[in-house]
N, C-alpha and C positions, 0 to 999 in steps of 0.2 A: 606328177600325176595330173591328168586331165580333167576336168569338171565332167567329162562325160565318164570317167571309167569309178567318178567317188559315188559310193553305195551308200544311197537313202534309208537313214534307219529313222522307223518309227517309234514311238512309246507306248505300249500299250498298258491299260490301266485299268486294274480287273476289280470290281467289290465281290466279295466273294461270303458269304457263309463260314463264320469259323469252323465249323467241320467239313469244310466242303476242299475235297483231295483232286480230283478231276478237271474241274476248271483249268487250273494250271498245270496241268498233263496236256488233256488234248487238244487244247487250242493252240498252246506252242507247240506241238506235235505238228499239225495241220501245216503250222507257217513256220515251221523248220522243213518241212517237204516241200514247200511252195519254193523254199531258198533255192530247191535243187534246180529251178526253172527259172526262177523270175530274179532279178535284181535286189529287190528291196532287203531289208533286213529288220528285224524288230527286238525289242527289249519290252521288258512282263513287271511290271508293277501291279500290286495288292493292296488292298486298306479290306479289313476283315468287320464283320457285322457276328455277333454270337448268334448261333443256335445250333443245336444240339437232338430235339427232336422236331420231326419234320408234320407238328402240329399247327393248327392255325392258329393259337394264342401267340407261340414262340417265333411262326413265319410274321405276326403282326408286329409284335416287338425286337424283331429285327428288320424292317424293314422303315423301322424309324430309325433305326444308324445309318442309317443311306444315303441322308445328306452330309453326316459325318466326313464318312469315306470319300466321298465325289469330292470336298472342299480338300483333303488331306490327298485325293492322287492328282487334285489341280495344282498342288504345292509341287510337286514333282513335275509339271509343264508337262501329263502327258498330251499326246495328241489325239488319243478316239479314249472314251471312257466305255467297256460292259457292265453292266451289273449282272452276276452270274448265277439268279433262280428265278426260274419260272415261276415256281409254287407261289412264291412268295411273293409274286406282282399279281397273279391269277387270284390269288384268296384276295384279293383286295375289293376287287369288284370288275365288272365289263368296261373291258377298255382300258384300264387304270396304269399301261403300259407308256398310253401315252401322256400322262400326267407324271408318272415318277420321271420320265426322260426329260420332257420338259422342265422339271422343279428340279433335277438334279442338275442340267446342263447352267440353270439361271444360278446355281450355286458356284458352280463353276466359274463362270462370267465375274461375279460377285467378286469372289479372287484375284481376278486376274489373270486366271487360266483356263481362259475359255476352250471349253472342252466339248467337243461334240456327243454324245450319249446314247447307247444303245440296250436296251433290253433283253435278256434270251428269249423272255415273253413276247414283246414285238418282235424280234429276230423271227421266230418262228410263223409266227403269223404270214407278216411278210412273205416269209421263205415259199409257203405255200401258193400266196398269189403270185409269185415270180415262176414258179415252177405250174400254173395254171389248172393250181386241183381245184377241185371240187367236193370229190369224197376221198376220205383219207382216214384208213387204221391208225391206233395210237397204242403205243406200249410205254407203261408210266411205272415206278418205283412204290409211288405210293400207299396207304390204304386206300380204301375205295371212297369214304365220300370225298375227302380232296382227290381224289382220281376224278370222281363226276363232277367235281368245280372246274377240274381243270376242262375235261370235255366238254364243257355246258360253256366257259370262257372262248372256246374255238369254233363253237356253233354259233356262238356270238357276233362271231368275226365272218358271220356267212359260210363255212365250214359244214358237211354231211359227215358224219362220225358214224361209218360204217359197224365199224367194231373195236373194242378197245380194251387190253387189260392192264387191270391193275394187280402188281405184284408182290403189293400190302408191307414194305417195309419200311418200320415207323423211325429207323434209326438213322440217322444219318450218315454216319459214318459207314452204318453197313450198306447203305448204299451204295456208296464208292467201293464197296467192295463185292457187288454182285459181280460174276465173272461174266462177262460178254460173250463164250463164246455159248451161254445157252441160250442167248436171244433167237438165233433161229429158228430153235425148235419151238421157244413159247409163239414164232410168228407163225409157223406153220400149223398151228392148231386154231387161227384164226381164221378168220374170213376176209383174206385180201383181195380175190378176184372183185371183187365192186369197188376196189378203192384205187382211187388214179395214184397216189402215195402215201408211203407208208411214214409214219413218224417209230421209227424205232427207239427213239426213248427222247421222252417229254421230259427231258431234266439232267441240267448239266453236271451233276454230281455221280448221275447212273454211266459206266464208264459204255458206250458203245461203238466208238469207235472201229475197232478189228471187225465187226461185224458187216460192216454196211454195205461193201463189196458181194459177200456173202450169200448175207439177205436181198441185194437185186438182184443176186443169179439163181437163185434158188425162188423167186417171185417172179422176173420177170419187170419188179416196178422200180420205178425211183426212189428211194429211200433220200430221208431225212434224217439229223438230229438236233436238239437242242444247241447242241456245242457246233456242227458243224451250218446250222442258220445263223447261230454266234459269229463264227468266224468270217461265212458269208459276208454279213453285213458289215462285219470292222472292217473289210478289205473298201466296200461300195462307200462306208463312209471317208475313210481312206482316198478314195479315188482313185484307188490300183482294181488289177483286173483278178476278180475272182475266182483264181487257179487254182486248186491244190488237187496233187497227184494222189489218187488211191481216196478220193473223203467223199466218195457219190457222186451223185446227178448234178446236185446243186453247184458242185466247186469244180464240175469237170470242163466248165467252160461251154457246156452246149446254151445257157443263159445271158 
């Protein structure tokens, strides 16, 4: 076998929410479809943080096991670290995306396995200025006032939050269990003609994937999600080209 025909696998290295089922659905979903095109290959590493309801007491004390998990998936050498809730960097305060990524990557280092680190919180953000919105719908899992922290964290970010719902579930777990395929119709009783993109779901536990195709034929717009601005950015920190077949605007390669 030739150095040119052996296939690059990555390690990917998820911190995830103990109730959180999705993370590790649609991401290696995304770059198991990407396999069917690109070369690379990957492997899915966890280190789990508790929580159970999707409040801001239990999003704060779980987001103190975060340096936990970053030192325990640096023991495993992987090579990109996500940490996989928005909520849960967003209740922090503005900005605070790039403080956990920083202090978790310095942990990382600390080990020995320096691990580059990425946010879904920053992921998205980003995602947006990559994709050149401006004004952008948001459809989120949550109750409403962490629904308005989460929107108030994107307005932050220079972000116009045309319209946005929240669809008030405080369970975690049942989150991961809303079906996708009725995101459509909650988008279509919104007001997307003003928004340059749509965030079809602010949170990597809400499964939305199947949808996203969908919802830009049926808008007209570029759709986002948490998990697929996640994916986005492991690929760019990676330094592979951000392909995946079927996952929107953001991974179709027009960026």
């Amino acid at each position: 076998m030739t150095e040119s025909t052996v296939q690059k696998v990555f390690r990917i290295g998820q911190i995830v929410p103990s109730s959180n089922t999705t993370m590790e659905t649609e991401i290696p979903a995304m770059l198991a479809a990407r396999q069917l095109v690109r070369p690379e290959r990957f492997t899915f590493h966890s280190s789990r943080m508790r929580m159970k309801k999707v409040v801001k007491e239990e999003l704060a004390a779980m987001d103190a096991e975060s340096d936990r998990c970053a030192v325990e998936l640096s023991d495993a050498r992987v090579d990109v670290l996500g940490y996989a809730c928005l909520v849960a960097i967003m209740a922090m305060g503005h900005g605070y995306h790039r403080v956990s990524e920083q202090r978790l990557q310095a942990h990382t280092a600390e080990n020995g396995g320096d691990a580059s680190v990425i946010t879904s919180a920053g992921a998205l953000v980003d995602a947006l200025k990559v994709m050149g919105a401006k004004r952008i719908a948001v459809v989120a899992p949550y109750m409403k006032p962490l629904t308005e922290l989460v929107v108030d964290y994107i307005r932050n970010e220079g972000y116009e939050v045309v319209d946005y719902r929240a669809l008030e579930i405080p369970d975690n777990l049942e989150v991961g269990r809303h079906d996708p395929a009725k995101l459509p119709e909650i988008v279509a009783q919104m007001n997307t003609a003003d928004a340059d993109v749509i965030v079809l779901s602010a949170c990597v536990q809400m499964p939305s994937l199947p949808a996203v195709a969908k919802v830009e034929a049926m808008t007209g717009k570029p759709v986002v999600t948490a998990a697929v601005a996640t994916t986005y950015a492991l690929l760019k920190r990676l330094g592979l080209e951000p392909v995946v077949p079927g996952a929107g605007a953001l991974l179709s390669g027009a960026y």
